[in-house]
C-alpha positions in Angstrom: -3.8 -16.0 -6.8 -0.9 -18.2 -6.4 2.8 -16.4 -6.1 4.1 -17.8 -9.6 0.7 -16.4 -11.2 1.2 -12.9 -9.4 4.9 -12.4 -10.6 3.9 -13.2 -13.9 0.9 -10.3 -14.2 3.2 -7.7 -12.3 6.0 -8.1 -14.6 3.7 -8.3 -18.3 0.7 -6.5 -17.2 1.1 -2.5 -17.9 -0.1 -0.1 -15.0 -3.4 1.7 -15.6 -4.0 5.0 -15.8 -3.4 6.8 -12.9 -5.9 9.5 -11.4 -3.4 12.0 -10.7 -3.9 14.7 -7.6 -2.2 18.2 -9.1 -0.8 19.9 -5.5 1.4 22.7 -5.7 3.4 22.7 -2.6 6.6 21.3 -2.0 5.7 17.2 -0.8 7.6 15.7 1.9 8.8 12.3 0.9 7.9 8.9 1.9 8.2 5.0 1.4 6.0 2.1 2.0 6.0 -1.6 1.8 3.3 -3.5 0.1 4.5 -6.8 1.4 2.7 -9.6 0.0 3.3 -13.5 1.9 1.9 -16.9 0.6 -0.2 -18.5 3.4 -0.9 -22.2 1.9 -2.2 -21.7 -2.1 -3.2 -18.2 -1.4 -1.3 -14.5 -1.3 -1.8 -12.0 1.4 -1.6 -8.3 1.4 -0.2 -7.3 4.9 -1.4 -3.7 6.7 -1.2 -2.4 9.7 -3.4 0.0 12.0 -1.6 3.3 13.1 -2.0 4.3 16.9 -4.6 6.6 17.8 -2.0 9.0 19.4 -0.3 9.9 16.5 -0.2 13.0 14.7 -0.4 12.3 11.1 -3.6 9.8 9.8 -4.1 8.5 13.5 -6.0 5.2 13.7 -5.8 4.8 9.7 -5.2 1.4 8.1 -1.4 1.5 6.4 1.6 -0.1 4.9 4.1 -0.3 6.8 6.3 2.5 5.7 7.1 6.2 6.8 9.3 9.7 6.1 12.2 9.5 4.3 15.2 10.2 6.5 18.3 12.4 5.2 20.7 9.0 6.0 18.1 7.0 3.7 20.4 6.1 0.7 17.0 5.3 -1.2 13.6 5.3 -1.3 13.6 2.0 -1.0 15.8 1.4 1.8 12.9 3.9 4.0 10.4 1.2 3.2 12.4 -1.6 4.0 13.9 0.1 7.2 10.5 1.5 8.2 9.0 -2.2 8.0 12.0 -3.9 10.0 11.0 -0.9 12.6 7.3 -1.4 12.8 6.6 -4.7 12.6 9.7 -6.7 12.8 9.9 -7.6 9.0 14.0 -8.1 8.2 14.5 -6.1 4.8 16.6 -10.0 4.5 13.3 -11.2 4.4 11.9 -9.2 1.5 12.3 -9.9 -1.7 11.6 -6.3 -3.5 9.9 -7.0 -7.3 9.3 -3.5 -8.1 7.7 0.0 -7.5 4.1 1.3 -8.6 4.0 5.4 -9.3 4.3 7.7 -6.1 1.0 8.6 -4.5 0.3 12.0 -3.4 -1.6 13.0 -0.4 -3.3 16.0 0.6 -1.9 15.8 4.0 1.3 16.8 2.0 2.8 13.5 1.1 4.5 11.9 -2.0 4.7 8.4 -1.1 6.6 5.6 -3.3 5.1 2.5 -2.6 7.1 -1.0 -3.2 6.2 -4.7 -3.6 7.6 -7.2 -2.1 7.7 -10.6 -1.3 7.9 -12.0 2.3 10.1 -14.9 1.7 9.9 -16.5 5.2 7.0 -17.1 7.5 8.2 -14.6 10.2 6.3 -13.8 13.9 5.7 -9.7 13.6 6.9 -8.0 16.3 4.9 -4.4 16.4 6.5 -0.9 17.5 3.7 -0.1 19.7 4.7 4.0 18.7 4.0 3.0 15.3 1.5 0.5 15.4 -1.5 -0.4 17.1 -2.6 -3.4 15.0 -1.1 -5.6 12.4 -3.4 -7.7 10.2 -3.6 -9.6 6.5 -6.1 -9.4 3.4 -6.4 -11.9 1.3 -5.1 -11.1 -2.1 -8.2 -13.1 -3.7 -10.5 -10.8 -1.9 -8.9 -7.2 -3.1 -8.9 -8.4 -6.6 -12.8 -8.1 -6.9 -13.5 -4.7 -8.4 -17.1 -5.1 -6.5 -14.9 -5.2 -3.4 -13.1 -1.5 -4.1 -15.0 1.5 -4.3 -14.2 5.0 -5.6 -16.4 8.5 -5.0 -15.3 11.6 -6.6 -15.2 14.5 -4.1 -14.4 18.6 -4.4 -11.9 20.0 -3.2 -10.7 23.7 -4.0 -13.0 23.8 -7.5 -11.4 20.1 -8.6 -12.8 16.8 -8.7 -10.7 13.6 -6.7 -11.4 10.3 -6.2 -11.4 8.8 -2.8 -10.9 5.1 -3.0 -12.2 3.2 0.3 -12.3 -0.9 1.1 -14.4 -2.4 3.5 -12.7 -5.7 5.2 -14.7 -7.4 8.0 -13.6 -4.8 10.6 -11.3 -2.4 8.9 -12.3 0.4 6.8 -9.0 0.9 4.3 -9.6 4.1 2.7 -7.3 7.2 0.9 -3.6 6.4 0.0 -3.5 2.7 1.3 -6.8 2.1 -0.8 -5.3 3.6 -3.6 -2.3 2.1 -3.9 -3.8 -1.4 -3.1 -6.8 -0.4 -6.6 -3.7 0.6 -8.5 -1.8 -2.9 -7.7 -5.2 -4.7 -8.7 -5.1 -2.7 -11.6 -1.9 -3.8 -12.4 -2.4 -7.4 -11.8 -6.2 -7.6 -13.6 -6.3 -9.4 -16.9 -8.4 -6.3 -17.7 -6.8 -3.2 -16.0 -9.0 -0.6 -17.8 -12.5 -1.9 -16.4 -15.1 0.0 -15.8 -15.4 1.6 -11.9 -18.3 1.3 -10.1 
C-alpha cells in the first residue's frame, strides 16, 4: 500500500468494532507511536523488541511508546517523546494523522496509540534500557487477515481475545497485535470480515 492510498482509507474508512476488555481498577496511562515510513513503493510498520531486563512485558515486541509522565502536556506528546527516547525518532520527524481507541491491558494499562508518518529517512539510534531490537513489517504483509490471528481465552468467568502475528522471527502478540488488527481493520476495504 502506497502512502497517498493509506491516508485516504484512514481518513474515510470508519473503525471496526472494537472487542472491549471490562477491568475495574484504576489504569495507569500510556502512549505509543504507530510510526509508519515509505521504503520505495511500499509502507512499513516500525516495532521494537523490549530488553529482557525489564520489568513490565520483558522481551515483548512493541511500539515505541511508554507511561505518561505528570509534565506530559498530552497524550500525544508521551508517544512522540517516548519515540525520540528509544529509538532516536525526532517528534519533527513525525507527522501525527490521528489516534485509534485506547487499548487496555491486563497488566493494568490504558494505552492511546497514534499514527504517524515518518517524514524523513532517519538512522535509529536505540536506548539500550528501552530497547533491545528495532525492526520493520511490511505494511502489505499485516494487511492479510490470514496473516493475524485471534483465540478467545478465560479469564475470571469472561471470554478475551488474544491477537498474535507471526513475522519471520518475531512473535507480535497482546496489545501490539491488537492495535496493529484494529489499524488493518481500519484501513480494509472490508473492516467487518470474518476472523479466522
Amino acid at each position: 500500500m502506497k502512502l497517498a492510498e493509506f491516508r485516504l482509507r484512514y481518513n474515510l474508512n470508519t473503525l471496526p468494532e472494537l472487542d472491549l476488555i471490562h477491568l475495574g481498577e484504576e489504569l495507569r496511562q500510556a502512549a505509543v507511536l504507530i510510526a509508519l515510513y515509505e521504503r520505495g513503493q511500499e509502507l512499513e510498520l516500525i516495532l521494537t523488541r523490549r530488553p529482557i531486563h525489564l520489568r513490565a512485558h520483558p522481551g515483548q515486541i512493541s511500539f515505541p511508546g511508554g507511561k505518561v509522565e505528570r509534565s506530559d502536556p498530552s497524550h500525544q506528546f508521551t508517544a512522540l517523546r517516548e519515540a525520540e527516547e528509544e529509538i532516536g525518532l525526532l517528534r519533527s520527524n513525525v507527522e501525527v494523522i490521528g489516534a485509534l481507541p485506547a487499548h487496555k491491558t491486563f497488566t493494568g494499562f490504558e494505552i492511546t496509540p497514534f499514527v504517524g508518518i515518518v517524514k524523513q529517512p532517519f538512522d535509529p539510534i536505540l536506548d539500550p534500557g528501552e530497547v533491545d531490537e528495532y525492526f520493520t513489517v511490511p505494511l502489505s504483509f499485516l494487511l492479510k487477515r490470514y496473516n493475524r490471528h485471534t483465540q478467545h481465552f478465560k479469564r475470571m468467568g469472561r471470554q478475551y481475545p488474544v491477537h498474535f502475528i507471526p513475522y519471520q522471527g518475531y512473535f507480535i502478540w497482546g496489545a501490539t497485535a491488537a492495535m496493529i488488527d484494529l489499524l488493518c481493520r481500519h484501513l480494509s476495504l472490508h473492516p467487518n470480515e470474518s476472523r479466522l
